[in-house]
FISEKE-535815 format. One record per residue (C-alpha): residue number from 1; x, y, z. Coordinates in steps of 0.02 Angstrom, whole numbers, plus 50000, padded with zeros to 5 digits. Example, Ala and Ser with C-alpha at 12.3 -4.5 7.8 and 13.67 -1.06 7.14 Angstrom:
<node 1 <50615 49775 50390>>
<node 2 <50684 49947 50357>>
This chain:
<node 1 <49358 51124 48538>>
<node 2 <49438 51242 48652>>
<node 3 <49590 51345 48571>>
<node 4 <49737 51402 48649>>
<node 5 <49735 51510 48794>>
<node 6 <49825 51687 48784>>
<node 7 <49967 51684 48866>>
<node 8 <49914 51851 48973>>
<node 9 <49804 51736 49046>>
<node 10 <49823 51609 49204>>
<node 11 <49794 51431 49130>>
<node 12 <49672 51378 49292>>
<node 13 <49595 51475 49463>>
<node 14 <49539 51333 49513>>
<node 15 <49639 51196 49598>>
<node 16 <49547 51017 49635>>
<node 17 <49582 50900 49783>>
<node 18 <49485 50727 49801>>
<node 19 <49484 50691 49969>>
<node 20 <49322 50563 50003>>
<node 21 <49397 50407 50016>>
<node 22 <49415 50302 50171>>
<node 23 <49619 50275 50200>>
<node 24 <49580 50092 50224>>
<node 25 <49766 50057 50200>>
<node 26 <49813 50173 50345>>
<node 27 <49696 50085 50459>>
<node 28 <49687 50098 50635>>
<node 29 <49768 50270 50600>>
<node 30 <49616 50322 50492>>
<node 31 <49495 50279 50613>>
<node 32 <49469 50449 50672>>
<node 33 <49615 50550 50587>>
<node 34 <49603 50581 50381>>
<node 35 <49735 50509 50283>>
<node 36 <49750 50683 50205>>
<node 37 <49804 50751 50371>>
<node 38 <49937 50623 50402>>
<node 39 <50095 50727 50431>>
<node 40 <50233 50712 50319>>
<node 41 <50368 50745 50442>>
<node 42 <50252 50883 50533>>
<node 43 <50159 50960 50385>>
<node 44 <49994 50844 50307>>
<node 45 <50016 50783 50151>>
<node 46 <49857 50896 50088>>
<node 47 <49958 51055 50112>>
<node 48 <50107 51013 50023>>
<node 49 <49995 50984 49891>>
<node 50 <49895 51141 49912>>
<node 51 <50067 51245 49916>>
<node 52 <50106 51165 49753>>
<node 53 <49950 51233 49682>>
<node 54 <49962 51394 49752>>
<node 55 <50139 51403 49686>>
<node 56 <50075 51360 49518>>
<node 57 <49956 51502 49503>>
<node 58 <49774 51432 49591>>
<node 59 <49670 51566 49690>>
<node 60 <49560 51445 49742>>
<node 61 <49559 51247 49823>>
<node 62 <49390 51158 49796>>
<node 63 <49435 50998 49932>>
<node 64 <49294 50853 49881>>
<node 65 <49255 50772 50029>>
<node 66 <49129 50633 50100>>
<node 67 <48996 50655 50246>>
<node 68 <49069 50718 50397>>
<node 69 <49255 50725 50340>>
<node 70 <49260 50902 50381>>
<node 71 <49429 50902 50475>>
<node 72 <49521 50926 50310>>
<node 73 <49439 51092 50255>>
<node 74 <49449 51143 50438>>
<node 75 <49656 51115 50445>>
<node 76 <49623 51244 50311>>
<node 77 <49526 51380 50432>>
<node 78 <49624 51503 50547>>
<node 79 <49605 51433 50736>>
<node 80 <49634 51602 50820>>
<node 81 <49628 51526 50965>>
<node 82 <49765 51425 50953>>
<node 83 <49864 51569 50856>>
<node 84 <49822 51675 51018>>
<node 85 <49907 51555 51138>>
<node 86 <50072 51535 51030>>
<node 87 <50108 51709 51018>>
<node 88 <50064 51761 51187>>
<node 89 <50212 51608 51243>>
<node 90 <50322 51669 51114>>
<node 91 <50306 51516 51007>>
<node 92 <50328 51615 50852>>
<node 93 <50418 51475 50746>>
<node 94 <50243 51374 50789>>
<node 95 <50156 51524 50765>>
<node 96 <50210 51542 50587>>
<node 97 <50181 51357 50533>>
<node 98 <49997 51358 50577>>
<node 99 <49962 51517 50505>>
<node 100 <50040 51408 50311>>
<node 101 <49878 51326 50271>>
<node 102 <49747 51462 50301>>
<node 103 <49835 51579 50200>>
<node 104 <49881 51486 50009>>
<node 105 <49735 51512 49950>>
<node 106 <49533 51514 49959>>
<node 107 <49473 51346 50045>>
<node 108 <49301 51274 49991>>
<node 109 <49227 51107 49996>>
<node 110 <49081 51001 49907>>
<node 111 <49036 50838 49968>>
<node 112 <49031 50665 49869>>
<node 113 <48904 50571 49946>>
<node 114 <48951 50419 49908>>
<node 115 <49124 50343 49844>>
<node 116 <49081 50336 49631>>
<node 117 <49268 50343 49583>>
<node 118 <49383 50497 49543>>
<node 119 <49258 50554 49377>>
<node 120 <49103 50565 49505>>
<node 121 <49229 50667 49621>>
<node 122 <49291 50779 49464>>
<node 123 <49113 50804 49429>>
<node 124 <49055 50868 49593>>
<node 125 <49155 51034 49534>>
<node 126 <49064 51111 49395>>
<node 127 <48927 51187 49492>>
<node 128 <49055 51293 49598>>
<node 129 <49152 51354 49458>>
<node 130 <49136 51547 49396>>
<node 131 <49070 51538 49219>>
<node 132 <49235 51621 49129>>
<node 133 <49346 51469 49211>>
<node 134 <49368 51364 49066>>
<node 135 <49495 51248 49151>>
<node 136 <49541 51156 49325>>
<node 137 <49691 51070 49406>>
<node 138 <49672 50917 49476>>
<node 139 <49795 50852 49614>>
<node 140 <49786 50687 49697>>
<node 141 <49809 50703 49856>>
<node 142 <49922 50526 49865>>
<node 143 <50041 50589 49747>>
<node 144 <50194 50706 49786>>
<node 145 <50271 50767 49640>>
<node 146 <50440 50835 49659>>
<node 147 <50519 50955 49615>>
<node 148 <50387 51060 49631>>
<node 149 <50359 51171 49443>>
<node 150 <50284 51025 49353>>
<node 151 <50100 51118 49350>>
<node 152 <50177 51257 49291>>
<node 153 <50245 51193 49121>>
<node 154 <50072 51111 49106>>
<node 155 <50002 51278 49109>>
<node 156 <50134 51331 48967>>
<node 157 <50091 51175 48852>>
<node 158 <49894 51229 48887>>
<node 159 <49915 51399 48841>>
<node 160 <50027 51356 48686>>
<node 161 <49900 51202 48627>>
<node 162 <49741 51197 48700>>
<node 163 <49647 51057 48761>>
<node 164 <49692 50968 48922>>
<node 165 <49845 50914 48986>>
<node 166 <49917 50780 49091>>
<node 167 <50091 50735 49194>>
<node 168 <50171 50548 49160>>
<node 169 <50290 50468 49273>>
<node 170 <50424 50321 49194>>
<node 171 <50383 50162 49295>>
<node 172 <50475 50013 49272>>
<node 173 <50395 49880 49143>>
<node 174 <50348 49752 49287>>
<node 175 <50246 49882 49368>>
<node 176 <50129 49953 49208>>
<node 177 <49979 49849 49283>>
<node 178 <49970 49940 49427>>
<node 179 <49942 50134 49338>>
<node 180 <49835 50206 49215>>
<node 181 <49967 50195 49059>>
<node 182 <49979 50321 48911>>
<node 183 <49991 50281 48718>>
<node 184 <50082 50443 48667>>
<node 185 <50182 50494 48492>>
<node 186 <50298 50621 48463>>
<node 187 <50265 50828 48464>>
<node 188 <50371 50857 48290>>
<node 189 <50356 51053 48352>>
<node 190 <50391 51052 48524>>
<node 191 <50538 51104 48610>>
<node 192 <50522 50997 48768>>
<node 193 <50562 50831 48724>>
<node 194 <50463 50806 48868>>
<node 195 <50275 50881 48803>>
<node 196 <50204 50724 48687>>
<node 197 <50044 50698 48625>>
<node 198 <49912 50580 48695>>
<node 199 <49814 50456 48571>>
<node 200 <49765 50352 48696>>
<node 201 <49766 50288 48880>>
<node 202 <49725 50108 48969>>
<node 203 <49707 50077 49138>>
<node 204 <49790 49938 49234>>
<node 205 <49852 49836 49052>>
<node 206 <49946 49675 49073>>
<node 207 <50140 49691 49052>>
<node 208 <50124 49639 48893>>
<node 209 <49975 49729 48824>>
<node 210 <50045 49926 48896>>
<node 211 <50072 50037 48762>>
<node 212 <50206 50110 48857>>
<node 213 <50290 50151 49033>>
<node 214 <50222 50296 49039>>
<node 215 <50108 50297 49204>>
<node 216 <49976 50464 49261>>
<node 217 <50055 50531 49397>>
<node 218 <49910 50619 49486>>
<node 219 <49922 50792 49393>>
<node 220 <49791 50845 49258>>
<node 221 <49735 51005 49184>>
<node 222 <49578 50979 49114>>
<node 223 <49489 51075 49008>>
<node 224 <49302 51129 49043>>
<node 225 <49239 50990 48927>>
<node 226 <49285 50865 49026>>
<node 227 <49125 50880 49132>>
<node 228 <49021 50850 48972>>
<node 229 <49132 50704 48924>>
<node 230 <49096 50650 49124>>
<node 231 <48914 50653 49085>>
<node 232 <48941 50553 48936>>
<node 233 <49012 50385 48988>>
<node 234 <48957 50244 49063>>
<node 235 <48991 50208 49249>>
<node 236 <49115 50048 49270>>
<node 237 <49124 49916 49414>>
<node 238 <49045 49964 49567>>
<node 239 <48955 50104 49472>>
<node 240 <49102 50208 49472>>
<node 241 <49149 50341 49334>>
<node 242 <49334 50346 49285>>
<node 243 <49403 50516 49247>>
<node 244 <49533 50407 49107>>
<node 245 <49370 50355 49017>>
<node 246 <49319 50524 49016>>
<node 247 <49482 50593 48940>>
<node 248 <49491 50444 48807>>
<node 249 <49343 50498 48746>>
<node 250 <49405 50690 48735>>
<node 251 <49544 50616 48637>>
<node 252 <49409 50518 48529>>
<node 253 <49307 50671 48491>>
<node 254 <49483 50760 48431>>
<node 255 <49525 50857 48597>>
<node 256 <49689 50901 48617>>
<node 257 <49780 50803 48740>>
<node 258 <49962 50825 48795>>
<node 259 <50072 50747 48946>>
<node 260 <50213 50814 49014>>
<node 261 <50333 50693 49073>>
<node 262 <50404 50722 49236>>
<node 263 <50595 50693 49275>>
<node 264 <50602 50717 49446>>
<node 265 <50523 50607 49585>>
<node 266 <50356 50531 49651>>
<node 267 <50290 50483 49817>>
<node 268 <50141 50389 49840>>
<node 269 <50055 50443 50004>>
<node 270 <49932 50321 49978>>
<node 271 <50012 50152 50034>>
<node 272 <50124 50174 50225>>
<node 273 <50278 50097 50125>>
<node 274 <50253 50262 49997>>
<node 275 <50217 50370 50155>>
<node 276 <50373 50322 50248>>
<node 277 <50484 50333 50098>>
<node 278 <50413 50523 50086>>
<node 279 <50444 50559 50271>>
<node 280 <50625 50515 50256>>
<node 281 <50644 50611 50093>>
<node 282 <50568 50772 50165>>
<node 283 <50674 50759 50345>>
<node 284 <50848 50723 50254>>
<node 285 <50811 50904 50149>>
<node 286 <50782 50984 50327>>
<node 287 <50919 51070 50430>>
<node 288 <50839 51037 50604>>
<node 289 <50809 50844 50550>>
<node 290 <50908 50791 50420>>
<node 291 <51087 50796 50506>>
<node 292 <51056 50674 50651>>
<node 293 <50914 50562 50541>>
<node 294 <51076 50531 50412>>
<node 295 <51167 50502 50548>>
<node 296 <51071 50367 50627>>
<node 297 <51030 50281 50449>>
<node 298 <51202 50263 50401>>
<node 299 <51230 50172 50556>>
<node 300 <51085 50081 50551>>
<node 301 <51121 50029 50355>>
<node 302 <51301 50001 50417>>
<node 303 <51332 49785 50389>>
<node 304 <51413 49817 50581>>
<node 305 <51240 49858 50631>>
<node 306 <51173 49733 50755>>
<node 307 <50992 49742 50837>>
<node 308 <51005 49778 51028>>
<node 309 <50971 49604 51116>>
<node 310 <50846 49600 51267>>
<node 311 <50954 49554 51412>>
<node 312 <50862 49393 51536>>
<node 313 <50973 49356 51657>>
<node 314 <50936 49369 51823>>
């Protein structure tokens, strides 16, 4: 069992993105565009999530990707070209956005070859980490977690406990069947009322059967064992490997496992009903959007509101 990390040292280098599936739910859109690079307002929804890793500490992004999805490391390479053009117009706003991306952090990539579930993609990682990392951060690429900081108190319950740690969401009790759900019990040290203890998780239980409404909200910090627990299960439907079977049986074998329940708010990028939802939420925070989108939603919300009618008369 891992112990506690010193607190002189960074609780991960490494920062994980899973980005190999398909965006069926975003079809025709993900035809030829990633769902990754969708923009969220006008930035994709794989750099917000990158600038919440780099904000959290990560030198490094390993992106897992499938067979020639390479357009989502590339949004992640400098296109001096491009660069070139905008400064020589004076574009320097534009200038200064594209230059975001390249510059977070180091951008690598290792393909999934074909789609074995999020513990295959997890996997794919080991053989590109340095020896002395003895943790990564995974982010799902779907999920926006807001404020941004919640990695960051992860990394504090890490270095104070050991073993791996996860973030939880509240969902409402009608929903438990559609998340992986925690079984948790109280910290009696901790200070954050938030930072519990995992004893067990199930994924997708009936209403009735959910040990809680507690819901994994697309963060982990995992500890370096979890690739030898990966190696150790059994694949699932499909033949997929589930990274939650591979942390149950962490918590079987006596790993330490903590969650750290977020407060704030979620977006799922994965469904166009979560995307939307997202989009709104990021332009009302802007100055150059939000003022006229308010605008027009309050008169659109407004009961006086009444859809313009196509005039036929002749």
């Amino acid at each position: 069992m891992t112990s506690p990390a010193s607190d002189m040292q960074p609780a991960f280098r490494t920062a994980v993105v899973p980005a190999a599936g398909l965006g069926t739910r975003f079809l025709p859109a993900t035809k030829t565009i990633p769902k990754e690079l969708l923009p969220v307002v006008d930035t994709p929804g794989i750099e917000l999530v990158a600038g919440e890793a780099a904000d959290s500490g990560a030198q490094r992004l390993v992106i897992v990707t499938s067979p020639g999805k390479n357009s989502v490391v590339a949004h992640f390479v400098e296109d001096l070209v491009l660069e070139g053009k905008l400064e020589a117009s004076g574009k320097t706003e534009l200038l200064n956005k594209v230059r975001v991306a390249p510059s977070l952090l180091t951008v690598q990539s290792v393909v999934q070859e074909q789609p074995l579930g999020l513990g295959h993609a997890v996997s794919r990682v080991e053989e590109v980490l340095d020896d002395s990392e003895d943790a990564i951060a995974v982010l799902l690429p779907d999920d926006l977690v807001l404020p941004r900081g919640v990695l960051e108190v992860m990394g504090r319950v890490r270095r104070k406990r050991g073993g791996s740690v996860l973030c939880a969401i509240e969902v409402p009790e009608d929903r438990v069947s559609s998340y992986g759900i925690f079984e948790t019990e109280i910290v009696p040290d901790a200070v954050n009322p938030n930072v519990l203890r995992v004893t067990g998780m199930v994924e997708k239980p009936d209403r009735d059967d959910a040990p809680s409404n507690l819901a994994a909200a697309g963060r982990y910090l995992l500890d370096r064992e979890i690739f030898d627990a990966l190696r150790r299960i059994e694949p699932g439907a499909g033949g997929e490997l589930q990274l939650t079977d591979a942390i149950a049986l962490l918590i079987k074998d006596g790993h330490p496992v903590h969650v750290v329940v977020h407060r704030g708010s979620r977006h799922d990028l994965g469904n166009p009903g979560g995307f939307l939802r997202a989009a709104v939420d990021f332009a009302l925070e802007r100055d150059d959007y939000g003022p006229a989108l308010r605008e027009w939603l309050e008169e659109r919300l407004s009961p006086n509101w009444a859809a313009p009618q196509l005039t036929t008369d002749e």
